[in-house]
Structures are given as C-alpha cells and as structure tokens.
PDB file as gemmi writes it, atoms N, CA and C in Angstrom:
CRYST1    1.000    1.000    1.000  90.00  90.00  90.00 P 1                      
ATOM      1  N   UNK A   1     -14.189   8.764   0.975  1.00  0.00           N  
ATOM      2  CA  UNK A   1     -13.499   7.611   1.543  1.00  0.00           C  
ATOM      3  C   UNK A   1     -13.208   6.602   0.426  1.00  0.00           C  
ATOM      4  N   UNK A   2     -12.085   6.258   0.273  1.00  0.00           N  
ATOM      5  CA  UNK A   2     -11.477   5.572  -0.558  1.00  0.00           C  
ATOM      6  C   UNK A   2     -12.003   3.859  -0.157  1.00  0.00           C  
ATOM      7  N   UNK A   3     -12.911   2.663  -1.045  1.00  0.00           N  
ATOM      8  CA  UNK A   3     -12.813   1.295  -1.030  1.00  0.00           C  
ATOM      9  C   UNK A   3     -11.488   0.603  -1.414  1.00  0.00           C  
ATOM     10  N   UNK A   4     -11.597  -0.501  -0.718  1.00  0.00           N  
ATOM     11  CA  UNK A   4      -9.979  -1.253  -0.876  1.00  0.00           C  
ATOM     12  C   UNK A   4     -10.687  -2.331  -0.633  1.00  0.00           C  
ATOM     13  N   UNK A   5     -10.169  -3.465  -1.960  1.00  0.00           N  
ATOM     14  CA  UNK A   5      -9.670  -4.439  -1.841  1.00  0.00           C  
ATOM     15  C   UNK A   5      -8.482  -5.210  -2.208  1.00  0.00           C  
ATOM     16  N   UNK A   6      -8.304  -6.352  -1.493  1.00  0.00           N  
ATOM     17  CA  UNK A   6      -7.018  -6.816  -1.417  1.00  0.00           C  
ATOM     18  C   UNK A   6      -6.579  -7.723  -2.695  1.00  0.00           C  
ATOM     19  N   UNK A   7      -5.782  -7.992  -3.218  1.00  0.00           N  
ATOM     20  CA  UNK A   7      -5.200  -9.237  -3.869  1.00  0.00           C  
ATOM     21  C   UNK A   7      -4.474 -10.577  -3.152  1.00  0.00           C  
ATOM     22  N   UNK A   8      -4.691 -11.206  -3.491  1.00  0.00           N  
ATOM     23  CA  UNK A   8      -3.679 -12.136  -2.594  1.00  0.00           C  
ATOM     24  C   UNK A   8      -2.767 -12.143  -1.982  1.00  0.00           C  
ATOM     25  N   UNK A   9      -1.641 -12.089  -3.375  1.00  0.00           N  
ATOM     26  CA  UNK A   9      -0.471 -11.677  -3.488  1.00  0.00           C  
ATOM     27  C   UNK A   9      -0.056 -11.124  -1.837  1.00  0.00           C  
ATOM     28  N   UNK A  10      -1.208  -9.571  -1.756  1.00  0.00           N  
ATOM     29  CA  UNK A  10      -0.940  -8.573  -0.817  1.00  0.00           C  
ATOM     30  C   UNK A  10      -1.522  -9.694   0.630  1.00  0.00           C  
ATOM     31  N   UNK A  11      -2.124 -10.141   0.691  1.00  0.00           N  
ATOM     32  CA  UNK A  11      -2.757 -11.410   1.532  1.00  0.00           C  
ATOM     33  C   UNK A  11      -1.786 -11.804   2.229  1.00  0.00           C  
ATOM     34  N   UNK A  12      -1.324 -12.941   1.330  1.00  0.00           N  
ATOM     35  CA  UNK A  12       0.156 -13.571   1.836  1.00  0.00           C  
ATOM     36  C   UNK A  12       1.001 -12.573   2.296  1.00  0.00           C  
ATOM     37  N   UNK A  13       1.458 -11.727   1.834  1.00  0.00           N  
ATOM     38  CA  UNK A  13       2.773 -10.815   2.133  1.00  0.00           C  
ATOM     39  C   UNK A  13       2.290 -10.098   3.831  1.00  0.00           C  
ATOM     40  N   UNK A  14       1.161  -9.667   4.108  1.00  0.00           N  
ATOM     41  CA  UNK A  14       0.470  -9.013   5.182  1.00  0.00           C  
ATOM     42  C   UNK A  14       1.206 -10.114   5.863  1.00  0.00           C  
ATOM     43  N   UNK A  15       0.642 -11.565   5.626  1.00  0.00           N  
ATOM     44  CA  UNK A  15       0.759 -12.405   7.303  1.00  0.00           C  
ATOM     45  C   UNK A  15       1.962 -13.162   7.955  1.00  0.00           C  
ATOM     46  N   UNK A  16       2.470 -12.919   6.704  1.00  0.00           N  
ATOM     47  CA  UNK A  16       4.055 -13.150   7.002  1.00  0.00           C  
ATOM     48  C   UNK A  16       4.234 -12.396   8.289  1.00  0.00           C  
ATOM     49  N   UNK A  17       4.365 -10.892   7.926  1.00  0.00           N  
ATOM     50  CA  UNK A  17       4.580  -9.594   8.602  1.00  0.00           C  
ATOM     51  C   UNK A  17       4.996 -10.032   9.826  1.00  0.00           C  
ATOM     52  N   UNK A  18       5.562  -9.727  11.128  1.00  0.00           N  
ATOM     53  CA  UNK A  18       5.496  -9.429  12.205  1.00  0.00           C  
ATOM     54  C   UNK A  18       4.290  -8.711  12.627  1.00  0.00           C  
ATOM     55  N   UNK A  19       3.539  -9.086  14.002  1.00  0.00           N  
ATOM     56  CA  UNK A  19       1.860  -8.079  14.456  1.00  0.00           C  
ATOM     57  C   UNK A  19       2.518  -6.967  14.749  1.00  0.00           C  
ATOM     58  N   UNK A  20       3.549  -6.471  14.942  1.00  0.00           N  
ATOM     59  CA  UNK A  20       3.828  -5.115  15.345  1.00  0.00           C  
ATOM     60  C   UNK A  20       3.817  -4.541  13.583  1.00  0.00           C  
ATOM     61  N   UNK A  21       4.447  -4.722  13.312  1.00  0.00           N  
ATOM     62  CA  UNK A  21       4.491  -4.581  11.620  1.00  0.00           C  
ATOM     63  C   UNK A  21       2.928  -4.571  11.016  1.00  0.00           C  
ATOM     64  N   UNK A  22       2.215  -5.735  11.648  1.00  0.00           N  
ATOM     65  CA  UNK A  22       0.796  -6.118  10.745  1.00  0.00           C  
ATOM     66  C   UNK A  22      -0.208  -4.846  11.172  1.00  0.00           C  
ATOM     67  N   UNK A  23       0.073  -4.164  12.818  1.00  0.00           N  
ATOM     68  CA  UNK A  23      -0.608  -2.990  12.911  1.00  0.00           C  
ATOM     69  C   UNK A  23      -0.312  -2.178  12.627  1.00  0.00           C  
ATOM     70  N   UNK A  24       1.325  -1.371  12.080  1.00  0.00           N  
ATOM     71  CA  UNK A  24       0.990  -0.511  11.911  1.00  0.00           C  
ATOM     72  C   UNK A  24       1.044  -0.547  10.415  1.00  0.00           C  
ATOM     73  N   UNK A  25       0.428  -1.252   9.408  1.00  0.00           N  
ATOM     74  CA  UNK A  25       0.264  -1.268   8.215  1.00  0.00           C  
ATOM     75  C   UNK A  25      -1.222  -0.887   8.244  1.00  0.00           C  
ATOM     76  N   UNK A  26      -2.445  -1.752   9.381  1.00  0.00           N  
ATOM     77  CA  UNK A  26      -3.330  -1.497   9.721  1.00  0.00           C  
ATOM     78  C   UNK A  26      -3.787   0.134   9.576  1.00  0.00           C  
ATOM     79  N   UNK A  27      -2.865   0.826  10.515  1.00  0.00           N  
ATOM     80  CA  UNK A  27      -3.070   2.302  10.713  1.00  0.00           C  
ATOM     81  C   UNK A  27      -2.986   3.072   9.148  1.00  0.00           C  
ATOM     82  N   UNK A  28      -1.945   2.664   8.644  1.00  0.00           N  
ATOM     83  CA  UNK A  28      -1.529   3.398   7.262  1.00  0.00           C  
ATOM     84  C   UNK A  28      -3.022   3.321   6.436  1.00  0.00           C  
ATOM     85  N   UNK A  29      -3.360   1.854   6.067  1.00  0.00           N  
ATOM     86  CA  UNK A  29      -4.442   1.339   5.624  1.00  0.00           C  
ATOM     87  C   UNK A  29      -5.637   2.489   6.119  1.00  0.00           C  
ATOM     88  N   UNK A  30      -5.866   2.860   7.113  1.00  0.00           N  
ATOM     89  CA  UNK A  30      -6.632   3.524   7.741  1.00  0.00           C  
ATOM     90  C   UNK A  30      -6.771   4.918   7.198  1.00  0.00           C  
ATOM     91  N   UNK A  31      -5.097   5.608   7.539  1.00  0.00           N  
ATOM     92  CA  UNK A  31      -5.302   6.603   7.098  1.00  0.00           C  
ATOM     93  C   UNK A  31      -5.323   7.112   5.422  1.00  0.00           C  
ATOM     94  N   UNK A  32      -5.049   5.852   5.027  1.00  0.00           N  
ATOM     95  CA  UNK A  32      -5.281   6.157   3.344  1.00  0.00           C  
ATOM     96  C   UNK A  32      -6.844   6.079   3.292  1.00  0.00           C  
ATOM     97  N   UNK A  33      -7.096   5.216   3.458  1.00  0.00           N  
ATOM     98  CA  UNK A  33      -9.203   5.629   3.381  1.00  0.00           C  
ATOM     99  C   UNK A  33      -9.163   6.825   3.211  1.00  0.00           C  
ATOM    100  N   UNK A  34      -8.525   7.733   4.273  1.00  0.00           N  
ATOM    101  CA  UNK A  34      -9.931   8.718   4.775  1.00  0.00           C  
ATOM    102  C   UNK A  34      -8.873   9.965   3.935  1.00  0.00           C  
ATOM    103  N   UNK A  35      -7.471   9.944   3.452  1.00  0.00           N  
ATOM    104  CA  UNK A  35      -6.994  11.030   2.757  1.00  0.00           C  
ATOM    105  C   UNK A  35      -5.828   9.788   2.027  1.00  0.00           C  
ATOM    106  N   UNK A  36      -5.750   9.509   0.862  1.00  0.00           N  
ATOM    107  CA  UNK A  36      -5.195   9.051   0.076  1.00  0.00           C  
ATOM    108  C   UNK A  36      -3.442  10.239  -0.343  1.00  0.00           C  
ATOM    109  N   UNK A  37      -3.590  11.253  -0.079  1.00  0.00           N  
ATOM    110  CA  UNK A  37      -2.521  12.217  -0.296  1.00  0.00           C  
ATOM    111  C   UNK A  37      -1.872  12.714   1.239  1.00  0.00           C  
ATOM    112  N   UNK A  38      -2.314  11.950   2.274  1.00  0.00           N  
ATOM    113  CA  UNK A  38      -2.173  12.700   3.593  1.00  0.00           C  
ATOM    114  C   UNK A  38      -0.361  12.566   3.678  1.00  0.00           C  
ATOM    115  N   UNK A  39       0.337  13.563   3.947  1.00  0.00           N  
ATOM    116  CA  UNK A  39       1.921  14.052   3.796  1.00  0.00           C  
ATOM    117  C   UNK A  39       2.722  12.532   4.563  1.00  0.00           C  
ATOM    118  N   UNK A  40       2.101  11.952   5.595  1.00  0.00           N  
ATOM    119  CA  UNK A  40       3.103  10.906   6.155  1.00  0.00           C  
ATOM    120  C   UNK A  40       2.738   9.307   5.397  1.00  0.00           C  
ATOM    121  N   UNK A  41       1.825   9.710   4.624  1.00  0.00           N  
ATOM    122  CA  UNK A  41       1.867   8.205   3.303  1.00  0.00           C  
ATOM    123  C   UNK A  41       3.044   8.585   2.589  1.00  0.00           C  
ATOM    124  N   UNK A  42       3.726   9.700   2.053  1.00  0.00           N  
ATOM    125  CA  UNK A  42       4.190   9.756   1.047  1.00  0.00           C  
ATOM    126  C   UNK A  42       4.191   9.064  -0.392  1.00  0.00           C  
ATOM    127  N   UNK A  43       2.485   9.081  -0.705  1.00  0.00           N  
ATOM    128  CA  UNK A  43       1.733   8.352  -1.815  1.00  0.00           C  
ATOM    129  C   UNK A  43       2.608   9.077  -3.266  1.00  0.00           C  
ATOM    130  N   UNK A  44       2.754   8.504  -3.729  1.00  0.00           N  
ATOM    131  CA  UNK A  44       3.639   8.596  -5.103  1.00  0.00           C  
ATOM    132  C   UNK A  44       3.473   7.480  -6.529  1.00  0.00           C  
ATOM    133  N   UNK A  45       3.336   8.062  -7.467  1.00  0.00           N  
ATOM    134  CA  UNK A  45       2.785   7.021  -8.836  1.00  0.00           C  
ATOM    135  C   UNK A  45       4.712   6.383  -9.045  1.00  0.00           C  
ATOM    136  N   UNK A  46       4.536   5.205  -9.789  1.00  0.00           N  
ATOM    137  CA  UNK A  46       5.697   4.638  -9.614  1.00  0.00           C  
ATOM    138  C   UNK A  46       6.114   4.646 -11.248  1.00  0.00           C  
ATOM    139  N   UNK A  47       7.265   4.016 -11.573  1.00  0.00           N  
ATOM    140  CA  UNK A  47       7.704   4.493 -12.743  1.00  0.00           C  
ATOM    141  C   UNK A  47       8.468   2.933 -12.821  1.00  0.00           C  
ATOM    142  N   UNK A  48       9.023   2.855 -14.628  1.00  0.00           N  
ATOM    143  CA  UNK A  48       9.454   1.606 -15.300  1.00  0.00           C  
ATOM    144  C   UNK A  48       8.596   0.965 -15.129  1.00  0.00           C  
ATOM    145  N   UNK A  49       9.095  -0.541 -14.684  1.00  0.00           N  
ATOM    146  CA  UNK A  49       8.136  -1.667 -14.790  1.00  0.00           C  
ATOM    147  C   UNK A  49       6.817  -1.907 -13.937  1.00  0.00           C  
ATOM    148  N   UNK A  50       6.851  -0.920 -13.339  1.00  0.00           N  
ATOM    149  CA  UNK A  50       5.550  -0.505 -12.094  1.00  0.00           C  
ATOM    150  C   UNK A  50       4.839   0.530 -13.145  1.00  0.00           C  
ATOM    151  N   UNK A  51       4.837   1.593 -13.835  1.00  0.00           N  
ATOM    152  CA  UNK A  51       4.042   2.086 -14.417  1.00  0.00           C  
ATOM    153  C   UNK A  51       3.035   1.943 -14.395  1.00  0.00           C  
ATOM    154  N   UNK A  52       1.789   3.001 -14.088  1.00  0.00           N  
ATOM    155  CA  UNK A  52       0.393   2.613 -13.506  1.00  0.00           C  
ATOM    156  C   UNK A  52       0.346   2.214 -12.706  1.00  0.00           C  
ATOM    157  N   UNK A  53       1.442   2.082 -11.653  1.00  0.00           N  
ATOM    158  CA  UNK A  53       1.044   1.560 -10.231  1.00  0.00           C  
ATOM    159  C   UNK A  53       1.283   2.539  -8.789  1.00  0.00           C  
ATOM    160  N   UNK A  54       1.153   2.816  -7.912  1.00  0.00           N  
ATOM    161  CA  UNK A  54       1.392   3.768  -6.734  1.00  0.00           C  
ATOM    162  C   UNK A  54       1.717   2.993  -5.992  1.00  0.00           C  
ATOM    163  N   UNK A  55       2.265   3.432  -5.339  1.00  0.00           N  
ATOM    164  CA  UNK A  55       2.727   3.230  -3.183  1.00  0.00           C  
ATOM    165  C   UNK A  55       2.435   4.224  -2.515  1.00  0.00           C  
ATOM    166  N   UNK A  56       2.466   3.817  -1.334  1.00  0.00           N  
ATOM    167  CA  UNK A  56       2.626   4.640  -0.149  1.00  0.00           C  
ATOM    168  C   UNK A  56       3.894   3.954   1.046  1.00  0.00           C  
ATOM    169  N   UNK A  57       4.183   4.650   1.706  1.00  0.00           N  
ATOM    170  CA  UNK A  57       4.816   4.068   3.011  1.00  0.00           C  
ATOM    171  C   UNK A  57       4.281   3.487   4.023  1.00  0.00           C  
ATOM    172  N   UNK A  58       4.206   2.657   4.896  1.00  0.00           N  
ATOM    173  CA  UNK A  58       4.094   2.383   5.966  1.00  0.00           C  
ATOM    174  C   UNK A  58       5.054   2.549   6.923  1.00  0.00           C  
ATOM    175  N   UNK A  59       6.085   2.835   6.858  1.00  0.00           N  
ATOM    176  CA  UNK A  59       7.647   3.222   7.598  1.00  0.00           C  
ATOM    177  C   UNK A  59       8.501   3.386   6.894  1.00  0.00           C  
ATOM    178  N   UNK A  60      10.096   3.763   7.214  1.00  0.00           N  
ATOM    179  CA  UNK A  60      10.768   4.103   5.945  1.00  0.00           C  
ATOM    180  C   UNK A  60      11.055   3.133   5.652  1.00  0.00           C  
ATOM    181  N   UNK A  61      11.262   1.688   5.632  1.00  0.00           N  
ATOM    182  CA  UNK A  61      11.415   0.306   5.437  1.00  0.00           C  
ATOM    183  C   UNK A  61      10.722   0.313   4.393  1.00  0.00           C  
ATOM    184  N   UNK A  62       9.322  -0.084   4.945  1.00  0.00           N  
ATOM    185  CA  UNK A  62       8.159  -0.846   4.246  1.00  0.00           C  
ATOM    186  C   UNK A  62       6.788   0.419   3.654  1.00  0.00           C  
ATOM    187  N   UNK A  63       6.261  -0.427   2.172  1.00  0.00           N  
ATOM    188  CA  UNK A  63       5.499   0.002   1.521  1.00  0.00           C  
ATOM    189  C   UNK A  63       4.747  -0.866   0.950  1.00  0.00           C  
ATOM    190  N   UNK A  64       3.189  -0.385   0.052  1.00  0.00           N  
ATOM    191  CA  UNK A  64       2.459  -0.645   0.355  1.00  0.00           C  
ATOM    192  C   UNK A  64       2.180  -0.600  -1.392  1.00  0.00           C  
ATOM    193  N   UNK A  65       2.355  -1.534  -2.222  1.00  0.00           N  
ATOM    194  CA  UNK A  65       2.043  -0.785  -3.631  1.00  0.00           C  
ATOM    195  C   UNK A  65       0.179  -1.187  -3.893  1.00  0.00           C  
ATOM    196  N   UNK A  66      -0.582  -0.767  -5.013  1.00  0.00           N  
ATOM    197  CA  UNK A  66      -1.598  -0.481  -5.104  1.00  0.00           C  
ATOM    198  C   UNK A  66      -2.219  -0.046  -6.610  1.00  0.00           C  
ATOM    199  N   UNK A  67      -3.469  -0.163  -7.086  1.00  0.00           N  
ATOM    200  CA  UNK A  67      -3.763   0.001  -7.944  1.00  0.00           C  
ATOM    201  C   UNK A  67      -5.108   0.897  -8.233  1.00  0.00           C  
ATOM    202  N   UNK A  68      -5.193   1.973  -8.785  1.00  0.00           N  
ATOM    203  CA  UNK A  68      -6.563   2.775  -8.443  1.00  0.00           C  
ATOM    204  C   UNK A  68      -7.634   2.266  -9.548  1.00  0.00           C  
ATOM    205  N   UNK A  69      -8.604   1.390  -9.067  1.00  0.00           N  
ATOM    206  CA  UNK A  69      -9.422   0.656 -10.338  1.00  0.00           C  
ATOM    207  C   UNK A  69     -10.036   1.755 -10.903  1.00  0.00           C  
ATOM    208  N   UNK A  70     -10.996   2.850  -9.781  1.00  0.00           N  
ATOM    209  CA  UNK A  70     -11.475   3.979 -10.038  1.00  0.00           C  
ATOM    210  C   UNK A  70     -10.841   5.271  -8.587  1.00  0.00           C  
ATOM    211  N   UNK A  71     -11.406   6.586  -9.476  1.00  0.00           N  
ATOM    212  CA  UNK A  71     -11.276   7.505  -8.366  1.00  0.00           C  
ATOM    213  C   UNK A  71     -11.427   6.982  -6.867  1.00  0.00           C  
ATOM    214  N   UNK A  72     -12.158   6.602  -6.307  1.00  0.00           N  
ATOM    215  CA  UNK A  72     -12.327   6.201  -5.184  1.00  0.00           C  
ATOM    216  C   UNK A  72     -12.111   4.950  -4.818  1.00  0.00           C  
ATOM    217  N   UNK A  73     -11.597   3.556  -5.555  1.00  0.00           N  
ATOM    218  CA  UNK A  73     -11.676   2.357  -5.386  1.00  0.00           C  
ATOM    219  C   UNK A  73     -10.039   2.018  -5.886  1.00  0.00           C  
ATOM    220  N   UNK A  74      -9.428   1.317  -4.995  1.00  0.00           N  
ATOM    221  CA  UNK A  74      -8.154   0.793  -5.154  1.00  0.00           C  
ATOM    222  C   UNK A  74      -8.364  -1.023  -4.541  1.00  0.00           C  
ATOM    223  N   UNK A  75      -7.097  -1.343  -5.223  1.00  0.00           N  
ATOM    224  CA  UNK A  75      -6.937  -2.490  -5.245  1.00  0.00           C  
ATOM    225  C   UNK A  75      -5.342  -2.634  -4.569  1.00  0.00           C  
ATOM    226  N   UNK A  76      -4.812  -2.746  -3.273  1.00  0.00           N  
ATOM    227  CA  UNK A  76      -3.664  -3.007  -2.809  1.00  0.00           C  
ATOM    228  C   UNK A  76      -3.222  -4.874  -3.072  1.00  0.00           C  
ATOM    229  N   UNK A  77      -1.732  -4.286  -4.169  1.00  0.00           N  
ATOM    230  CA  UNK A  77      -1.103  -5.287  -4.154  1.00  0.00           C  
ATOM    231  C   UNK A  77      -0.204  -6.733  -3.890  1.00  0.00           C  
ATOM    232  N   UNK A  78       0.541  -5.323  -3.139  1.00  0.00           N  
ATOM    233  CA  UNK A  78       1.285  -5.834  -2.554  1.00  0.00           C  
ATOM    234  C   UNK A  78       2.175  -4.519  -1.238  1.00  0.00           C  
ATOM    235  N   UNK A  79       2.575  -5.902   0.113  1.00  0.00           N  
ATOM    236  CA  UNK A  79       3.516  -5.108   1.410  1.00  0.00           C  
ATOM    237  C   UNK A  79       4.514  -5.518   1.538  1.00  0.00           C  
ATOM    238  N   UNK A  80       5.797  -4.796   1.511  1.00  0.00           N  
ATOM    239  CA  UNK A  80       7.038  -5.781   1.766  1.00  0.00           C  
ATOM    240  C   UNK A  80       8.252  -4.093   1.564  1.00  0.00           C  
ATOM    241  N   UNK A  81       9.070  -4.723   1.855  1.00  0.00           N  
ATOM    242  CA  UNK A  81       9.910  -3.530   1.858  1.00  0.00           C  
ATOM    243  C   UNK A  81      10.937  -3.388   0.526  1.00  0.00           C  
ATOM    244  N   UNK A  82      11.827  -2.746   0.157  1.00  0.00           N  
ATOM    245  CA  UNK A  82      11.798  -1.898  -1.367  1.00  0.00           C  
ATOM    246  C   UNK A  82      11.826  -3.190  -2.553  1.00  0.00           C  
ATOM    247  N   UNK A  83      12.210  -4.445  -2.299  1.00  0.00           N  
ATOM    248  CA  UNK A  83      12.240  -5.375  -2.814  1.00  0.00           C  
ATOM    249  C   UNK A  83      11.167  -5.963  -3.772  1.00  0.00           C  
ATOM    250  N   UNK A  84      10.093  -4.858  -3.278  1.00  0.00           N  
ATOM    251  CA  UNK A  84       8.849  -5.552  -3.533  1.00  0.00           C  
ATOM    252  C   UNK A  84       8.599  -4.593  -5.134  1.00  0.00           C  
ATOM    253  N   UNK A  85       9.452  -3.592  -5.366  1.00  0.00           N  
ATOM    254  CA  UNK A  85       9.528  -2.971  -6.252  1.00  0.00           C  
ATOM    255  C   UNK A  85      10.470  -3.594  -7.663  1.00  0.00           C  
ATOM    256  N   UNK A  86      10.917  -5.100  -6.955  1.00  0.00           N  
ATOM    257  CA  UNK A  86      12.090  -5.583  -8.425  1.00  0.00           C  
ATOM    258  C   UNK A  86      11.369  -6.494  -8.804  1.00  0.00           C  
TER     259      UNK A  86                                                      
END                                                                             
C-alpha cells in the first residue's frame, strides 16, 4: 500500500473542485493506494518540464500529478485538468 501525502498547492486545487469532482478524485486516491499501475489510473511518468514527475487520471478531463519520494511513499501535487501540466 502506497503512503500519500499532500502538498498544498494539491490542497487548494482539491477544494476548489466541485464535491462531485472532490469524490471521485477521492476514489482514484483510493485506488492508487492499493495498485499504483491499476489500467483505469492510466499512471504514466511525465516528460519536459515535468520530468521526474507522474500522473494519473481521475477522468478524461482531470489529473492528478505526483511525486514518488520512495517506492512506496508519494507526495501528490497537484489536481486540475491538462492545464495543470503548463
């Protein structure tokens, strides 16, 4: 099982959200714990100015970027949809 903690950054951006939005980021959150590679994250390492950094999806909108401090311990950045990648 994968530990997560948050950054701010990712803080603020969560509560903006819409609660329909804020749960099912909840769920994603969830199912990354328990399989970090599970096929409907579509978890992927990111490239250019993200380098060293990953996402996953939360819908085809919105994603979830992140930082793996260790094998099992991540640090989520930031939620927002592709924007959050410029």
């Amino acid at each position: 099982m994968i530990k997560i903690s948050y950054k701010p950054n990712f803080v603020r951006s969560y509560k903006k959200l819409p609660s329909s939005l804020q749960q099912e980021v909840k769920e994603k959150i969830g199912l990354f714990t328990e399989n970090p590679s599970h096929i409907f994250l579509k978890t992927h390492k990111l490239k250019g100015k993200l380098k060293g950094l990953y996402s996953f999806s939360v819908n085809y909108q919105y994603r979830i970027v992140f930082l793996y401090k260790s094998e099992k311990e991540v640090s989520l950045l930031a939620v927002g949809d592709h924007d959050i990648y410029k």
